[in-house]
N, C-alpha and C positions, 0 to 999 in steps of 0.2 A: 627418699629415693636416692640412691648413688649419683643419677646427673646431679642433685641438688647440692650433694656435699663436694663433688670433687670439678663438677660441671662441663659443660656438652660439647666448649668448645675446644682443640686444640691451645696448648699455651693457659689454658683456665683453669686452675685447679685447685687446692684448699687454702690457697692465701691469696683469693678474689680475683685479682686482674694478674698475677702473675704465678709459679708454682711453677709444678712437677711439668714439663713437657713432654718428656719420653724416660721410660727408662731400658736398657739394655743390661744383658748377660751371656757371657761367655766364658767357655771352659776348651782349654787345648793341653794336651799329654805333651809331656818334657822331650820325651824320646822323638814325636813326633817332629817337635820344634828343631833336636840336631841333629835329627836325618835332613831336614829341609836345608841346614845352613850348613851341613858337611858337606851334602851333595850338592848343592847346586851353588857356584862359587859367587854370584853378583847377587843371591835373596837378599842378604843381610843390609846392601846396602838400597838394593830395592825397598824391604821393608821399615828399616830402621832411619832415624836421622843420625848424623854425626855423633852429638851430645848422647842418643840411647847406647849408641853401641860402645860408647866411652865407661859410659857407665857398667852394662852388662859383661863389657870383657873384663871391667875390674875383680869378678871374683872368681871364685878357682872353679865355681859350677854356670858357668852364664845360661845355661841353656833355659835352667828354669826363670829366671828373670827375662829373658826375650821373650817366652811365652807368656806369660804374664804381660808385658806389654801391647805382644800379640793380639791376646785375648781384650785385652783392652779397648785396640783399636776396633776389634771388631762391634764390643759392648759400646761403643761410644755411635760405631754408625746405626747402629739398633736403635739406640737413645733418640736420636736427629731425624728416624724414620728413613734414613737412606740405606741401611743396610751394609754389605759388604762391597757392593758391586759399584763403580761410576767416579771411584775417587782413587787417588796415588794413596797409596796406604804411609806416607811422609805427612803428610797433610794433617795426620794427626799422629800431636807426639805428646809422647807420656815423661815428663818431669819429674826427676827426681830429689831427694834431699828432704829426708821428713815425710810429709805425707803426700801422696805422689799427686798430681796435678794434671793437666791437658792444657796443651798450646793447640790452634788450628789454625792451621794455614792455607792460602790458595782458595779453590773451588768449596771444600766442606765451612773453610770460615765464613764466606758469602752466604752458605746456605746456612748455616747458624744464625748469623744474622738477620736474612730474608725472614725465618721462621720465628724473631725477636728474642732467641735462645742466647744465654749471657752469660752463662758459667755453665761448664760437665764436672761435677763432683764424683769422685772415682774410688772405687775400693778395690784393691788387688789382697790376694793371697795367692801364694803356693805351695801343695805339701804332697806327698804319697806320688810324687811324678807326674802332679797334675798341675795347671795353672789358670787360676779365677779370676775372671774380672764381671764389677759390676758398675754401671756408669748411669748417671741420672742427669737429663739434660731439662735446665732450669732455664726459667723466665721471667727475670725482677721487673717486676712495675716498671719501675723509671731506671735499673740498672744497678740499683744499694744493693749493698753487698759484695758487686762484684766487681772484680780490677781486671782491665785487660792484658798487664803484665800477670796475672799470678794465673789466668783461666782461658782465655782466649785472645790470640792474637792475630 
């Protein structure tokens, strides 16, 4: 039976008392991403934290890296079961340098917590004017594996 292998309850899944809690995906168009940040003059900073937008103005195409993190955010509230709706979309920021990471901060980090989730492992791509993300919100036993500076803060 699938309850048997991955099991029935939230936070329970193929590594006994901790595992897979949610996982999330999302896809948002480039062009979409710099209509939103052309026109309307305070998104970026609505959406982005300082440190993203450091990072994404650094290259000669940012558009597709905001959406990308974009999409992120949204793959990360899918992940946590909250969705898109009920949080500052700051609250969760995408890290960069290597392979890209998640900080949570405020309300979504509480609720991570609440639901004993302890790392979002995340995979981005972008190509063809489109931007991917897929995020997977884990839950370690006792917390091994996971550091609150490198996954949630």
């Amino acid at each position: 039976m699938i309850g048997d292998v991955f099991g029935a309850g939230a936070g329970v899944g193929v590594f006994g008392s901790g595992g897979v809690f949610g996982v999330g995906i999302d896809v948002i168009g480039e062009r979409r991403m710099r209509l939103l940040l052309t026109r309307r003059a305070r998104a970026g900073e609505r959406l982005f934290s300082p440190q993203e937008r450091l990072y994404c103005d650094g290259f000669s195409n940012p558009y597709s890296h905001y959406a990308a993190r974009f999409a992120a955010k949204e793959a990360v509230g899918k992940a946590l079961g909250i969705g898109i709706l009920g949080f500052v979309w700051r609250e969760i920021e995408v890290l960069s340098g290597g392979k890209p990471r998640v900080a949570l901060h405020g309300h979504v980090a509480a609720i991570a917590q609440a639901l004993g989730v302890t790392r979002i492992e995340l995979s981005l791509s972008h190509t063809g004017g489109q931007a991917y993300a897929v995020a997977v919100a884990v839950s370690d036993a006792a917390g091994a594996g996971s550091s609150k500076e490198d996954n949630l803060v």
